[in-house]
C-alpha positions as CSV (number, residue, x, y, z in Angstrom):
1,X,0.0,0.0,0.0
2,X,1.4,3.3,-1.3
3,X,1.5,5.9,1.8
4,X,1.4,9.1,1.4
5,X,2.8,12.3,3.7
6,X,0.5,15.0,4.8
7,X,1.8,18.2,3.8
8,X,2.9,20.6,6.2
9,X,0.8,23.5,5.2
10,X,-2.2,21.0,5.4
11,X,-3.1,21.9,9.1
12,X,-2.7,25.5,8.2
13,X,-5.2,25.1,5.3
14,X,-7.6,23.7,7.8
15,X,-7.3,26.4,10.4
16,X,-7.4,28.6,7.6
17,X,-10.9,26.9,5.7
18,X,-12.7,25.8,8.8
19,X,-11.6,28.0,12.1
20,X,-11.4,31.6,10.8
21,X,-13.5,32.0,7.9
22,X,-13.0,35.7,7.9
23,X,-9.0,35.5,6.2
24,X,-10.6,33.0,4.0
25,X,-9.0,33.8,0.4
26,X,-12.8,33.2,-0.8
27,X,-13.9,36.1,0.5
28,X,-12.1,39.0,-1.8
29,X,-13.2,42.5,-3.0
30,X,-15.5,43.3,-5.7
31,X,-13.5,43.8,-9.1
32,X,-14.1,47.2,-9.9
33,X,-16.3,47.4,-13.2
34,X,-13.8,49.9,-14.9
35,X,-11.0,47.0,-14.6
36,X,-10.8,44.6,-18.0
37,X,-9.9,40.9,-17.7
38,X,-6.7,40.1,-18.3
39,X,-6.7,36.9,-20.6
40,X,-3.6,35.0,-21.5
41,X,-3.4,31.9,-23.3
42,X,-0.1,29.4,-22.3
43,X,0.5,27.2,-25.6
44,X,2.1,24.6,-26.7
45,X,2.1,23.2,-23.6
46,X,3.0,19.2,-23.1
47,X,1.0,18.2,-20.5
48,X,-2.4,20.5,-20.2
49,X,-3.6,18.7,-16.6
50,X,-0.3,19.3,-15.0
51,X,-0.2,22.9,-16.0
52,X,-3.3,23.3,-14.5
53,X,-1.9,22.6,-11.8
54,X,1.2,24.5,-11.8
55,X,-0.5,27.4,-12.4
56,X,-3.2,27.0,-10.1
57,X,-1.0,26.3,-7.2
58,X,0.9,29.7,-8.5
59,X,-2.1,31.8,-8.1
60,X,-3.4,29.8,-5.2
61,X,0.0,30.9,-3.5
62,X,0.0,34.5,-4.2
63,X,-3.2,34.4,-2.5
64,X,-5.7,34.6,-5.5
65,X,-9.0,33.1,-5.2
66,X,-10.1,30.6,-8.4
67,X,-12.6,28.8,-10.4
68,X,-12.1,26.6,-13.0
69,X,-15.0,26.6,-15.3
70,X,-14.8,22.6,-17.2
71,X,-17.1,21.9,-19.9
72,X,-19.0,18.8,-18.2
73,X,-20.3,17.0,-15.6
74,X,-16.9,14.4,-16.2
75,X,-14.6,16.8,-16.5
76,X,-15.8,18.4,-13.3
77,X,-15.0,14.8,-11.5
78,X,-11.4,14.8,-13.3
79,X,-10.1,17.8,-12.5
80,X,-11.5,17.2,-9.0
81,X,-9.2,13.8,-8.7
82,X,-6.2,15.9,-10.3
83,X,-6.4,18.7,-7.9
84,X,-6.5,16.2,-5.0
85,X,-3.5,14.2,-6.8
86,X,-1.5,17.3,-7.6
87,X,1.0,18.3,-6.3
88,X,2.3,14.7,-5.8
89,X,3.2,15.3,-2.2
90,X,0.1,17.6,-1.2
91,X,-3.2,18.9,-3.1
92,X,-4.7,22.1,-4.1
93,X,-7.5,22.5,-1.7
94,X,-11.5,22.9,-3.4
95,X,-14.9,22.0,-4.5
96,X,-17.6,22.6,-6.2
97,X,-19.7,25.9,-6.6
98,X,-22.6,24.0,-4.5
99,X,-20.5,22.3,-1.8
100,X,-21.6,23.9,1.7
101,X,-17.8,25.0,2.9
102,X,-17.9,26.8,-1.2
103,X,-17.2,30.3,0.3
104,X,-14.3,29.1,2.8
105,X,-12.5,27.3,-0.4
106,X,-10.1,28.8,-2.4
107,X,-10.5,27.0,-5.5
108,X,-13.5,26.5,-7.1
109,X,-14.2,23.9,-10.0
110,X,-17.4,23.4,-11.8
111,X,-19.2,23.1,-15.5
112,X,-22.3,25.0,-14.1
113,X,-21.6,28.4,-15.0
114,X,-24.4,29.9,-12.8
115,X,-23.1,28.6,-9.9
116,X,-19.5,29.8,-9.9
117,X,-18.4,32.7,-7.7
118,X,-17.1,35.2,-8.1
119,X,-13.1,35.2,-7.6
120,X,-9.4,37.2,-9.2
121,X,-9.3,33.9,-11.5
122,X,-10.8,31.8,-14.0
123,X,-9.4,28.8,-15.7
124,X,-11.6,28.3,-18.7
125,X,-11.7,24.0,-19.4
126,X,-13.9,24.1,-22.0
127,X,-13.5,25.0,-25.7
128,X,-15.7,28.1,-25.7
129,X,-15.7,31.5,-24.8
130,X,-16.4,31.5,-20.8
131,X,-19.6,32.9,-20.1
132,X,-19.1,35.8,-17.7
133,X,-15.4,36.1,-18.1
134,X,-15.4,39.3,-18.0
135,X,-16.5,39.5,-14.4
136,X,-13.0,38.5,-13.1
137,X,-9.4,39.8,-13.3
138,X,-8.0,37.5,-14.9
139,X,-9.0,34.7,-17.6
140,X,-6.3,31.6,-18.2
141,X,-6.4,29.6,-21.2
142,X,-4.5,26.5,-21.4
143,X,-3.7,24.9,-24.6
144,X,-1.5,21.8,-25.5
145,X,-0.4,20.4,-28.9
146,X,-3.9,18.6,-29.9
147,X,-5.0,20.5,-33.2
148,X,-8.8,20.3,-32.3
149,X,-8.1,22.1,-28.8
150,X,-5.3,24.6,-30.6
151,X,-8.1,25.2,-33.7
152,X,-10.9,25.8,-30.6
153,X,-8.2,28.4,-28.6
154,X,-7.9,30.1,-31.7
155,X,-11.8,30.9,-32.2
156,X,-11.4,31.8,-28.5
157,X,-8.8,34.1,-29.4
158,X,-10.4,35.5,-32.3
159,X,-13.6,36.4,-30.3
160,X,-11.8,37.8,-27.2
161,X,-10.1,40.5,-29.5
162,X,-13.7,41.3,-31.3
163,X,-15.1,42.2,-28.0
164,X,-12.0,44.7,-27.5
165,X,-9.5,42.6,-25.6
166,X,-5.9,42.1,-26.1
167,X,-5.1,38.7,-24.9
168,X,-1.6,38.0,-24.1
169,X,0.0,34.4,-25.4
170,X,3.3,33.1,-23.6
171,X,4.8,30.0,-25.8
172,X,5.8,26.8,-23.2
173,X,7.8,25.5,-25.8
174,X,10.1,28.1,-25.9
175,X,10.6,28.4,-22.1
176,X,11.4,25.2,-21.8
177,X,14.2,25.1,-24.6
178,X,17.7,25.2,-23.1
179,X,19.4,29.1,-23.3
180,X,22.3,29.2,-25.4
């Protein structure tokens, strides 16, 4: 039987989730309605579940508050099992929209739309334009090598910029080439 460590920062997390509700990373500031998301699209990348994670364990440690909209009822369930999986020796702490302890959670993953809250970050899972995105600071769109998801990204891309926005792209390929 494979054992596995609790984290360190896993008693902090339940102090932080279940004892004080009121530092809760949940509970942030309304985004001002004069600030425009920030959308940036990560490319190329190898493996698209793993950067999820990375970067949502990035944004979860500078103390931003996140949903991850997915485009099903299934790919709620596997993202759920990745996030408790990843990272290999700890897990990024959430739920869904509807779970009771919802507002004291930091991460939020769900395909209903409606139901997400408002928080600094969304991860969009699907291959549509995220309903709403506008209403938070910052929109992340993750996109490996499979030409369906790449041809999908770019109709994303395409109708971010006819609504006015200037999504930013960073190339994972080319960060992870060695320098010369």
């Amino acid at each position: 039987m494979l054992e596995r460590s609790i984290h360190p920062w896993f008693f902090s997390c339940l102090f932080l989730f279940f004892v004080d509700k009121q530092l809760c990373l949940a509970h942030t500031p309304p985004i001002p309605a004069s600030s425009m998301t920030e959308i940036s699209f990560y490319f190329n990348v190898r493996n698209r579940e793993l950067a999820l994670c990375q970067l949502v364990g990035k944004a979860l440690m500078s103390g931003k508050s996140i949903a991850i909209l997915t485009g099903s009822e299934a790919a709620t369930s596997a993202i759920d099992r990745l996030l408790w999986e990843q990272p290999p020796a700890g897990f990024l702490p959430h739920c869904q929209a509807d779970a009771p302890f919802a507002t004291a959670t930091p991460i939020i993953v769900d395909h209903r739309v409606e139901l997400l809250p408002r928080r600094d970050i969304l991860f969009n899972w699907t291959q549509h334009v995220a309903p709403r995105f506008s209403e938070y600071q910052r929109l992340i769109e993750i996109v490996d090598s499979d030409e369906e998801l790449k041809a999908a990204a770019r109709t994303r891309w395409i109708a971010y910029k006819a609504q006015g926005y200037t999504p930013s792209s960073t190339d994972m390929q080319e960060l992870q080439r060695p320098q010369e």
